[in-house]
Structures are given as C-alpha cells and as structure tokens.
HTML snippet that shows the backbone in 3Dmol.js (N, CA, C, O; Angstrom):
<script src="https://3Dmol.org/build/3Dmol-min.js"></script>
<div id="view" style="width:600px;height:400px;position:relative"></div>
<script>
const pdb = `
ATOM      1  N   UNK A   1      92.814  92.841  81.757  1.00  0.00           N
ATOM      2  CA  UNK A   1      93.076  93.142  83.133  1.00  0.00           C
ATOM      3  C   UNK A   1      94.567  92.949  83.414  1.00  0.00           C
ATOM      4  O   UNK A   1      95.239  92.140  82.775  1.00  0.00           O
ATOM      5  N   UNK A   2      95.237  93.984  84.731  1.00  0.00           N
ATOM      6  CA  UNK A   2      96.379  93.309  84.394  1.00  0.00           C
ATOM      7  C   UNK A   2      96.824  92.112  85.258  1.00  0.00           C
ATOM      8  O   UNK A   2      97.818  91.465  84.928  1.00  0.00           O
ATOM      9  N   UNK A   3      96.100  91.803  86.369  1.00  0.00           N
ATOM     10  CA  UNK A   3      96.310  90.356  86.380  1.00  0.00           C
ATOM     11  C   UNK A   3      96.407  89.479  85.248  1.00  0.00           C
ATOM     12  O   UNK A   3      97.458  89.000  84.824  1.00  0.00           O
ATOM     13  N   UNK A   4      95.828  89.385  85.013  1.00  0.00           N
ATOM     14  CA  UNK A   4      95.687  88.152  83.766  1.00  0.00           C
ATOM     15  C   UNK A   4      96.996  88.362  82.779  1.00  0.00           C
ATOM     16  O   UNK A   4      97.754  87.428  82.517  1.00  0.00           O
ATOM     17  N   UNK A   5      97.172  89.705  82.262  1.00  0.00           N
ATOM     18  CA  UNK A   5      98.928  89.866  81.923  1.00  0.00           C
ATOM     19  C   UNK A   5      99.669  89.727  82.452  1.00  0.00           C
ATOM     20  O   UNK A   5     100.642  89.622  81.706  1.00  0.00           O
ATOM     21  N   UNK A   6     100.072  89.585  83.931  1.00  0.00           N
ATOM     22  CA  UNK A   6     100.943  89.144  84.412  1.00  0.00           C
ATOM     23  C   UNK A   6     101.242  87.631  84.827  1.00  0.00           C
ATOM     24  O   UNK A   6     102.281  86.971  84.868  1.00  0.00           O
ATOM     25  N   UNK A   7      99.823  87.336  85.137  1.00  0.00           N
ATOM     26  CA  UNK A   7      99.970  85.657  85.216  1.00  0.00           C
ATOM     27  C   UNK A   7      99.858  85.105  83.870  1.00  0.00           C
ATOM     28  O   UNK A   7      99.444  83.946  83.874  1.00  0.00           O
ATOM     29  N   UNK A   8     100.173  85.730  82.410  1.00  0.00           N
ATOM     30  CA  UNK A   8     100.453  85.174  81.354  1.00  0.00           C
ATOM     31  C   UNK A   8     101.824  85.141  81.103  1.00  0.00           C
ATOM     32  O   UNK A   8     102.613  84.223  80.883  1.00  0.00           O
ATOM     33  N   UNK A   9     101.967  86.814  81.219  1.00  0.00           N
ATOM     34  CA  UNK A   9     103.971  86.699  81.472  1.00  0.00           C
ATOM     35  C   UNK A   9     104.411  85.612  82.541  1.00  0.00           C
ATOM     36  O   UNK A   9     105.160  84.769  82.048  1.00  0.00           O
ATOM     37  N   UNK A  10     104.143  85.439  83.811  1.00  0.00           N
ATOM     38  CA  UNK A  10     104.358  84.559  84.538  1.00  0.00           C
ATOM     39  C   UNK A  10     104.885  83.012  84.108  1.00  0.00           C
ATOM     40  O   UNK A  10     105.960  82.422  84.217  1.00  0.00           O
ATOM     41  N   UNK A  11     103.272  82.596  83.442  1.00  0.00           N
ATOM     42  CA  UNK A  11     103.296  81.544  82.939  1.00  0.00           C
ATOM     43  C   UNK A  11     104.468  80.924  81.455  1.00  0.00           C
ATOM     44  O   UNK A  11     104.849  79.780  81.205  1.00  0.00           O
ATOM     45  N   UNK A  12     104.792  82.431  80.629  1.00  0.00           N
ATOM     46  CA  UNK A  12     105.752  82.305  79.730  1.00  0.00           C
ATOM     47  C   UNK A  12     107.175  81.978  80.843  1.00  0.00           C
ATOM     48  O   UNK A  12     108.053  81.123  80.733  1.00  0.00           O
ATOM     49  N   UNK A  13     107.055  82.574  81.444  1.00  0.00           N
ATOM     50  CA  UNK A  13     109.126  83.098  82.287  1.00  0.00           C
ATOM     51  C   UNK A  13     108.670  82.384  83.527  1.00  0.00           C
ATOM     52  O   UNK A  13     109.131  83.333  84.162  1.00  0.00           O
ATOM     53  N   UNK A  14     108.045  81.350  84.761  1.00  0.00           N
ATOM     54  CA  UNK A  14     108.477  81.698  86.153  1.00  0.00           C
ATOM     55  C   UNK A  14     108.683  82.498  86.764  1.00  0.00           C
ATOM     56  O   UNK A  14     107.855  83.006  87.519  1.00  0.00           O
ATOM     57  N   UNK A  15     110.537  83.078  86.554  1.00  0.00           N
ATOM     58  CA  UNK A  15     111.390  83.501  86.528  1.00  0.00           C
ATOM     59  C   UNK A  15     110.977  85.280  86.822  1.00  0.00           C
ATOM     60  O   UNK A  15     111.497  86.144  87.528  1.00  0.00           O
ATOM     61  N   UNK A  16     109.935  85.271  86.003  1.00  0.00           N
ATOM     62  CA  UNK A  16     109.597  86.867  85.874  1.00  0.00           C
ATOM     63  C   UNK A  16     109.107  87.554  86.957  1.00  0.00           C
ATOM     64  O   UNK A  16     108.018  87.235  87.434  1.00  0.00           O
ATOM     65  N   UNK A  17     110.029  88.821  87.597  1.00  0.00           N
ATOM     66  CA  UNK A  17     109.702  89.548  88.846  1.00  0.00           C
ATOM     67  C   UNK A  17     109.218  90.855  88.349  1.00  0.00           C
ATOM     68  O   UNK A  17     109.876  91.541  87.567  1.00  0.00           O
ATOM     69  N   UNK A  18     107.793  91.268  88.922  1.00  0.00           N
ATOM     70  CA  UNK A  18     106.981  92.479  88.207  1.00  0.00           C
ATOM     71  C   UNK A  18     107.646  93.357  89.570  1.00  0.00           C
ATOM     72  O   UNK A  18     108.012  92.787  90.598  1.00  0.00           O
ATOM     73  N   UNK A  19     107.731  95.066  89.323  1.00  0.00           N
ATOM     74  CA  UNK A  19     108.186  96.199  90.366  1.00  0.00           C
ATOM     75  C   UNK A  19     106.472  96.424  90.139  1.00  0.00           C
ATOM     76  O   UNK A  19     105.712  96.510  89.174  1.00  0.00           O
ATOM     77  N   UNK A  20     106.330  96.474  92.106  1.00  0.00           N
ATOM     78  CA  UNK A  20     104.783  97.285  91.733  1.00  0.00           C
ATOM     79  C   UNK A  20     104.900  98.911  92.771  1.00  0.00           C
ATOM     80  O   UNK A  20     105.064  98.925  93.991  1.00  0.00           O
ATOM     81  N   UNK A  21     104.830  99.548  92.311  1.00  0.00           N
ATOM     82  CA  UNK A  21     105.654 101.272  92.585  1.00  0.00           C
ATOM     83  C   UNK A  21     104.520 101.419  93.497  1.00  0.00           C
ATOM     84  O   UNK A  21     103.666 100.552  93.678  1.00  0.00           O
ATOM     85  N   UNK A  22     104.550 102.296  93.929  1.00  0.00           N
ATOM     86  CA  UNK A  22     103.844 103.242  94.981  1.00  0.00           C
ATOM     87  C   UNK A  22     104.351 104.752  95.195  1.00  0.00           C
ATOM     88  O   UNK A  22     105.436 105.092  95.667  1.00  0.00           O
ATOM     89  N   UNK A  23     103.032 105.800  94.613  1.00  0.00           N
ATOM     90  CA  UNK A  23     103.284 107.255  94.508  1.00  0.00           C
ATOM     91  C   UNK A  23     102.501 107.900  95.471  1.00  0.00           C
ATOM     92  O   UNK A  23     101.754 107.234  96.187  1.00  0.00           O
ATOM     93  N   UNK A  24     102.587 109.191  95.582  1.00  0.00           N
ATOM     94  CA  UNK A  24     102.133 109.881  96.706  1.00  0.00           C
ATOM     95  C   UNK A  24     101.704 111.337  95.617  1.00  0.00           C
ATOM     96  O   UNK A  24     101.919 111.535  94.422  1.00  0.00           O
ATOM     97  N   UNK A  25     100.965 112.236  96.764  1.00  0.00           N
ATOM     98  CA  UNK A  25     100.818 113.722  95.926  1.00  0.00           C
ATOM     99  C   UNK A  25     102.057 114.327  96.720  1.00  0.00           C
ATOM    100  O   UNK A  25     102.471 113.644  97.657  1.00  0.00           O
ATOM    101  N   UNK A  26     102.677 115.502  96.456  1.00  0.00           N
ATOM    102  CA  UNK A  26     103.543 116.647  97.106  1.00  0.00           C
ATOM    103  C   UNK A  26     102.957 117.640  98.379  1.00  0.00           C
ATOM    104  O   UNK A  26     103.272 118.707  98.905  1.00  0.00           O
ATOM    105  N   UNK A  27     101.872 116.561  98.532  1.00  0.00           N
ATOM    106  CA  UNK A  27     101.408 117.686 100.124  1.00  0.00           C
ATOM    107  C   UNK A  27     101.500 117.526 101.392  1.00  0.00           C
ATOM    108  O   UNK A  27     101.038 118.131 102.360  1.00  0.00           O
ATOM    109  N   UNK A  28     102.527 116.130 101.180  1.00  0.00           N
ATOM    110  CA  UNK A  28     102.686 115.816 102.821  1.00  0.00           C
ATOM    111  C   UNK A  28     104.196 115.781 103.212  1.00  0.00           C
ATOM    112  O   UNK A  28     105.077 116.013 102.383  1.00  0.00           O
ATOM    113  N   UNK A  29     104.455 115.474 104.543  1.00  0.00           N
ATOM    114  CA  UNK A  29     106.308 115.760 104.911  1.00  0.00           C
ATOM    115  C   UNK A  29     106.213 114.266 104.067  1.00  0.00           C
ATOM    116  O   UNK A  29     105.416 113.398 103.708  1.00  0.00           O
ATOM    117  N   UNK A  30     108.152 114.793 104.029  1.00  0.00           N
ATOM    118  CA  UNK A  30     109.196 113.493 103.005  1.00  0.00           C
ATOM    119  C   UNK A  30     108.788 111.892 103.557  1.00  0.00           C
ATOM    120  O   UNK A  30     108.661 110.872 102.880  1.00  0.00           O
ATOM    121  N   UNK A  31     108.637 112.080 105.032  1.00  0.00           N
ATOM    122  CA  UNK A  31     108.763 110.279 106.082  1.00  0.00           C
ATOM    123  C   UNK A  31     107.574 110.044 105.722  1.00  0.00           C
ATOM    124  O   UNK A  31     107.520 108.911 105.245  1.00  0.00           O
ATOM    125  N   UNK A  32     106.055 110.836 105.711  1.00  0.00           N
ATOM    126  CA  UNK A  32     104.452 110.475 105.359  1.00  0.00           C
ATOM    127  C   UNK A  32     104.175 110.014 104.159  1.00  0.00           C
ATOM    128  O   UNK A  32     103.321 109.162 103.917  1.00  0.00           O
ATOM    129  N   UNK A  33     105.315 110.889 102.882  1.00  0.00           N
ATOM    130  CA  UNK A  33     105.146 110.040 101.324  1.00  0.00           C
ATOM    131  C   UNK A  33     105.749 108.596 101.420  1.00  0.00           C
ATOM    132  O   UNK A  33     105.184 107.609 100.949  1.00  0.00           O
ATOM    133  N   UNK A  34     106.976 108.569 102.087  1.00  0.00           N
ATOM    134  CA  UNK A  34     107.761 107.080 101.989  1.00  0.00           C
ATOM    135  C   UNK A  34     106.898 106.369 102.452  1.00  0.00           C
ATOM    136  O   UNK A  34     106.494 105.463 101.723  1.00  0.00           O
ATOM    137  N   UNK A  35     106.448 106.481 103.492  1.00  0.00           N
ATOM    138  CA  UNK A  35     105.204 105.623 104.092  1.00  0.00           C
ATOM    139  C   UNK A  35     104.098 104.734 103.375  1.00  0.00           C
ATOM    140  O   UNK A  35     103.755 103.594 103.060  1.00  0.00           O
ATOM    141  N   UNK A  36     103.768 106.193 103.346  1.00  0.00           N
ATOM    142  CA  UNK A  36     102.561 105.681 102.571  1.00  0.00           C
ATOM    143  C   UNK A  36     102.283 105.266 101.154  1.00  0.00           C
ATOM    144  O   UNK A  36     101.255 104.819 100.645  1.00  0.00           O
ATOM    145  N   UNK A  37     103.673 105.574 100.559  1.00  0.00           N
ATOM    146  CA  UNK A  37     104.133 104.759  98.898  1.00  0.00           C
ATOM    147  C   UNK A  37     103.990 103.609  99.310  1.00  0.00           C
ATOM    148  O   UNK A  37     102.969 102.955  99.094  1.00  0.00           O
ATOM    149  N   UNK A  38     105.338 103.034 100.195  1.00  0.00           N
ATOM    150  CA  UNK A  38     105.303 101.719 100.503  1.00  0.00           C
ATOM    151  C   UNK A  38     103.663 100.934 100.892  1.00  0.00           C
ATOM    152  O   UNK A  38     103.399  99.868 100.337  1.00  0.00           O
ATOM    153  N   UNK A  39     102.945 101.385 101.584  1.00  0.00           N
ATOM    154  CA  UNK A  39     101.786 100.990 102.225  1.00  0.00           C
ATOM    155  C   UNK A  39     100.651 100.405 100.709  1.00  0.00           C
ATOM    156  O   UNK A  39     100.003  99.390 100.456  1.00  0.00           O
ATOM    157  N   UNK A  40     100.992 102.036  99.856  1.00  0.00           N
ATOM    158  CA  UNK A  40      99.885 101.811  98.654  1.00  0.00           C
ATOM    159  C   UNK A  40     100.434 101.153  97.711  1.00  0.00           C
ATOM    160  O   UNK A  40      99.682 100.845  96.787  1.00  0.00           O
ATOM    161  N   UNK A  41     101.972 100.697  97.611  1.00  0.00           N
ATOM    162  CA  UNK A  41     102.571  99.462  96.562  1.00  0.00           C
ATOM    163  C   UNK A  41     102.424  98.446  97.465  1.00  0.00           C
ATOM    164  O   UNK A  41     101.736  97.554  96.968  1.00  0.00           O
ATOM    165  N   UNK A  42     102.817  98.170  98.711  1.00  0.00           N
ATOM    166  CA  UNK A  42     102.506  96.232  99.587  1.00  0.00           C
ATOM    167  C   UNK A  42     100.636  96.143  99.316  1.00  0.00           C
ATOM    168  O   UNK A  42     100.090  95.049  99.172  1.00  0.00           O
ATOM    169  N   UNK A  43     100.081  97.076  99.295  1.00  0.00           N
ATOM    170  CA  UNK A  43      98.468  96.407  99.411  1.00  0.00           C
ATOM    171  C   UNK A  43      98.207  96.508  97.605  1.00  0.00           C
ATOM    172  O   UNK A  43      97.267  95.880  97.117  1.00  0.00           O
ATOM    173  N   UNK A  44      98.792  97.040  97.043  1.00  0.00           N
ATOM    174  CA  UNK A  44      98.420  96.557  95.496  1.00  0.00           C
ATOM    175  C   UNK A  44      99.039  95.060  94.929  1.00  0.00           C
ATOM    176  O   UNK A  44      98.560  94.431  93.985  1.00  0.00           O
ATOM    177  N   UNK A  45     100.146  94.680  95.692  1.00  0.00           N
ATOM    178  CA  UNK A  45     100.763  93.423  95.755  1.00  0.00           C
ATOM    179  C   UNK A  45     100.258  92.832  96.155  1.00  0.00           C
ATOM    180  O   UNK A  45     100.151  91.790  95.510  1.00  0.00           O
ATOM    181  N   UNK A  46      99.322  92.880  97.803  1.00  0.00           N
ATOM    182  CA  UNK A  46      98.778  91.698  98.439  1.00  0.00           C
ATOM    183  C   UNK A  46      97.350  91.780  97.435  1.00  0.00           C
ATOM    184  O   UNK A  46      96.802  90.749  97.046  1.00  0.00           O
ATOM    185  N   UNK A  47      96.969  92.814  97.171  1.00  0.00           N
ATOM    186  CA  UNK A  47      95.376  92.413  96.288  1.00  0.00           C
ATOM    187  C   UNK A  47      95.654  92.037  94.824  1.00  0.00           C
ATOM    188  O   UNK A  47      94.748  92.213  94.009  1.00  0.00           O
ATOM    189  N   UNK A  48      96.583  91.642  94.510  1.00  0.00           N
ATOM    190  CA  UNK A  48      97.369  90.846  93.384  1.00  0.00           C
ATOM    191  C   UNK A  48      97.325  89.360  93.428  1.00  0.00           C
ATOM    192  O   UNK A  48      97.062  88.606  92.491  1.00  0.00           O
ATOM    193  N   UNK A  49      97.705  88.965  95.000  1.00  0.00           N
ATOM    194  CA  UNK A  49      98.393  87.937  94.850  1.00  0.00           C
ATOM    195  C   UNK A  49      97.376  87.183  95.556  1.00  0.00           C
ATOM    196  O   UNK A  49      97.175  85.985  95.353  1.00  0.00           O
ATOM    197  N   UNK A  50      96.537  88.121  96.649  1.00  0.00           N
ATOM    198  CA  UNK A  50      94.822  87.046  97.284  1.00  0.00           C
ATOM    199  C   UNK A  50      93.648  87.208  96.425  1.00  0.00           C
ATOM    200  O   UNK A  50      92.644  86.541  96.674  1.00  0.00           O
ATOM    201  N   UNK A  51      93.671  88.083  95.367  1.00  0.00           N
ATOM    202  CA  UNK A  51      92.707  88.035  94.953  1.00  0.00           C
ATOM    203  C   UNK A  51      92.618  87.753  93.167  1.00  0.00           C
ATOM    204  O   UNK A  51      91.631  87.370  92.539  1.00  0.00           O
ATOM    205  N   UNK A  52      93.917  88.065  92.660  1.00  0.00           N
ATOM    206  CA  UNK A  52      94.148  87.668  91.460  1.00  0.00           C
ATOM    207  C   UNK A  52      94.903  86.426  91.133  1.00  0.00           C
ATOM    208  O   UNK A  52      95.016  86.155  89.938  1.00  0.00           O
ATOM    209  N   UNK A  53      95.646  85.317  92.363  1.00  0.00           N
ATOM    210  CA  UNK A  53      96.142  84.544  92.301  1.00  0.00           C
ATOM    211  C   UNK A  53      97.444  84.130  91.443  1.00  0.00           C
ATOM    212  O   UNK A  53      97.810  83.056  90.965  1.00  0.00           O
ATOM    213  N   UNK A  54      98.236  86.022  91.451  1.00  0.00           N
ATOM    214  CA  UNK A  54      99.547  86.399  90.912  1.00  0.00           C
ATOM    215  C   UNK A  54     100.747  85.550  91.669  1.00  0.00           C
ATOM    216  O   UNK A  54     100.510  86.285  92.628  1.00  0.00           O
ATOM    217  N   UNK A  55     101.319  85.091  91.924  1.00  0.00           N
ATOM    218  CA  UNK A  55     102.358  84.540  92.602  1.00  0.00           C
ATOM    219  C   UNK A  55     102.857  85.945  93.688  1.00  0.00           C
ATOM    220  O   UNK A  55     103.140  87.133  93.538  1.00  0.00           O
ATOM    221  N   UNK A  56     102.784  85.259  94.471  1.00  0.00           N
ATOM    222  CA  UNK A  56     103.976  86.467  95.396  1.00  0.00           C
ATOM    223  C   UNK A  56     104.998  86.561  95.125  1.00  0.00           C
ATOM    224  O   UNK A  56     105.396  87.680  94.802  1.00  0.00           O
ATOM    225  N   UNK A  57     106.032  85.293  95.125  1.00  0.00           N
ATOM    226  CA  UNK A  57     107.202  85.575  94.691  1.00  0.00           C
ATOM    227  C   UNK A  57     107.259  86.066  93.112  1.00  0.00           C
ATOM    228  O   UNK A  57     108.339  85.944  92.533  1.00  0.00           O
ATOM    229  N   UNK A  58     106.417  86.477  92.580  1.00  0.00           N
ATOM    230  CA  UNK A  58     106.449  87.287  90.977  1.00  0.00           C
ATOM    231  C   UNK A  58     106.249  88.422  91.621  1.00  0.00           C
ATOM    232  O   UNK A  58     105.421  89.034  90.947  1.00  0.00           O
ATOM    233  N   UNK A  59     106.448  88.853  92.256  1.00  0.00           N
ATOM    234  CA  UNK A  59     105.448  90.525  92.418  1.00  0.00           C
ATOM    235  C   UNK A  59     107.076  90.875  93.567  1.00  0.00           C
ATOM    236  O   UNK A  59     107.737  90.071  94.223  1.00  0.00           O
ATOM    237  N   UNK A  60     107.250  92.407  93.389  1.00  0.00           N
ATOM    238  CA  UNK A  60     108.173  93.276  94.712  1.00  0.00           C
ATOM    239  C   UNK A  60     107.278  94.509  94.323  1.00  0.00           C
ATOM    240  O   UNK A  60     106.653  94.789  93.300  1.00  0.00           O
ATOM    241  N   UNK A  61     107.482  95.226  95.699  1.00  0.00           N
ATOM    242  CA  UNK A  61     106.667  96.454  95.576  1.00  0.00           C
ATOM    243  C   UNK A  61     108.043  97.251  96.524  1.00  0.00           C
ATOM    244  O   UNK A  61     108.855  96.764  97.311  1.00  0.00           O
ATOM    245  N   UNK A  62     107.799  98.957  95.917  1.00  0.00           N
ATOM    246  CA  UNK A  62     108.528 100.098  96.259  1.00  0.00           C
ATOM    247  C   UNK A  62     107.651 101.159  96.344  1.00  0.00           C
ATOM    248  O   UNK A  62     106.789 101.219  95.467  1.00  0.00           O
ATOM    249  N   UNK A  63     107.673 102.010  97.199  1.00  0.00           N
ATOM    250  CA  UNK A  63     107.514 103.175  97.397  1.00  0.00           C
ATOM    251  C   UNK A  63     108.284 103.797  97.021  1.00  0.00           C
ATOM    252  O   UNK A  63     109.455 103.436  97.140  1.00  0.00           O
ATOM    253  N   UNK A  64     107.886 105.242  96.281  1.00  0.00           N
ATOM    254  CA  UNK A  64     108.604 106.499  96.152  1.00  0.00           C
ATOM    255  C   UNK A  64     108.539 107.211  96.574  1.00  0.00           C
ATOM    256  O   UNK A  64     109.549 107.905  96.466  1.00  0.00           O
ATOM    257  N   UNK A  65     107.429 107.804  97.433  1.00  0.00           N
ATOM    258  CA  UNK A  65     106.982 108.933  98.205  1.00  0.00           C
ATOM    259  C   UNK A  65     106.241 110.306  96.666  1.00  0.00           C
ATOM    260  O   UNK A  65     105.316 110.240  95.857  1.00  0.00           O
ATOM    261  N   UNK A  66     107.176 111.223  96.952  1.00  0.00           N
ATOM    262  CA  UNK A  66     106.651 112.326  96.170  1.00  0.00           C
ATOM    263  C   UNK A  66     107.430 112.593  94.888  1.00  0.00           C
ATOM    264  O   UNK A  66     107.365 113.482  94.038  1.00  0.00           O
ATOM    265  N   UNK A  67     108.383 111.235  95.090  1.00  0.00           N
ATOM    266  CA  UNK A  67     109.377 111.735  93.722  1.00  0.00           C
ATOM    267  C   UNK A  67     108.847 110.905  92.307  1.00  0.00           C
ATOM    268  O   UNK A  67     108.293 109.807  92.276  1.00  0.00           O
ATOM    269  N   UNK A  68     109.128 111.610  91.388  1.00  0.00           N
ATOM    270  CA  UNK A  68     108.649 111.540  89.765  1.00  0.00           C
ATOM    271  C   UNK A  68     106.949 111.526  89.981  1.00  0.00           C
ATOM    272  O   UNK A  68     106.129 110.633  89.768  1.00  0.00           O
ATOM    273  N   UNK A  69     106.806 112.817  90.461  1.00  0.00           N
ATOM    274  CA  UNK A  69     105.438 112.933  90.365  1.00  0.00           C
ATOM    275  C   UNK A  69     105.344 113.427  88.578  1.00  0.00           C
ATOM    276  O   UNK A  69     106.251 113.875  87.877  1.00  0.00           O
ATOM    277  N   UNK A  70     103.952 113.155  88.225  1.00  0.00           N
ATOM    278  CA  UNK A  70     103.320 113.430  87.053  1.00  0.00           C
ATOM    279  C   UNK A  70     103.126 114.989  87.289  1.00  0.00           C
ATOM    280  O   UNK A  70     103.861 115.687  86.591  1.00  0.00           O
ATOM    281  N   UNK A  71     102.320 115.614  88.094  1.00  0.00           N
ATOM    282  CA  UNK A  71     102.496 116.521  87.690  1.00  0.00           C
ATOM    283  C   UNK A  71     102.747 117.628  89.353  1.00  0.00           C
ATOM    284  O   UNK A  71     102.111 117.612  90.407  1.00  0.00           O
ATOM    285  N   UNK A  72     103.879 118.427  88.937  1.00  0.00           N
ATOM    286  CA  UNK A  72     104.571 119.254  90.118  1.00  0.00           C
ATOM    287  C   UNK A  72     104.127 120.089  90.601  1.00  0.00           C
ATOM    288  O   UNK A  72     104.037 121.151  89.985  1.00  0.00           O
ATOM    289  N   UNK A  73     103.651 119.966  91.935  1.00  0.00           N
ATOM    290  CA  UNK A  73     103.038 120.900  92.774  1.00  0.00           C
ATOM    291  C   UNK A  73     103.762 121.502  93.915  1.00  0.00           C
ATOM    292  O   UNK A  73     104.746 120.972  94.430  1.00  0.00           O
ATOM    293  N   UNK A  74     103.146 122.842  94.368  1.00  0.00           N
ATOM    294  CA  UNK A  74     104.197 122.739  95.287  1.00  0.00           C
ATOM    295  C   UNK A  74     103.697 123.008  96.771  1.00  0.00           C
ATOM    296  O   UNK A  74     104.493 122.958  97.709  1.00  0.00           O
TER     297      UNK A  74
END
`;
const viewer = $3Dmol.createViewer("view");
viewer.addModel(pdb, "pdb");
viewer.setStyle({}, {cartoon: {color: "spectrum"}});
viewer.zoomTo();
viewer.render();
</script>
C-alpha cells in the first residue's frame, strides 16, 4: 500500500517531503482544472494523513489542472 511506503520512507528520513499531484481531464475551462487539481491532491493528502496516519508535515499537495495529461484530448 502506499501508505505504508511512505510511512517507511518517513520513518528512514523524518526529513522526507512526499509531492502529492492532482490531475484533471481536458474538458473543462483552465480556473475549473486548477481547482479542482488542487481539491483532488489536498483530499488525497488529508485521506493520507486521517486515515493512514502519514504525517502532514511529510505530505505537500499541487494541482496541475489539465497539464501533462496522459493522454491528449481535445
């Protein structure tokens, strides 16, 4: 699971800060992807850190919106 990898890295480093990203599909305006990246990386962080007992201060989360999508739509 990757809790459990991260609160192992954790436990090796403190120190260690995980990026937890947030993506979107290409079908909504530019301000609705930023949004809602950010929204779907802070709640993969908070269900990290209340329910897997990840450290908060180990965890930052970013939104990207629609950029480096996997695959390009238009």
């Amino acid at each position: 699971m990757i809790a459990d990898g991260l609160n192992r890295a954790i436990t090796r480093n403190p120190r260690e800060v995980f990026l937890i990203e947030g993506h979107t599909d290409a079908g909504r305006k530019r301000r609705r992807h930023l949004s809602l990246s950010d929204r779907r990386a802070e709640s993969a962080a908070t269900l990290l850190t209340q329910q897997f007992q990840v450290p908060a201060e180990n965890l930052t989360s970013q939104g990207y919106g629609k950029q480096y999508l996997k695959e390009q739509t238009s």
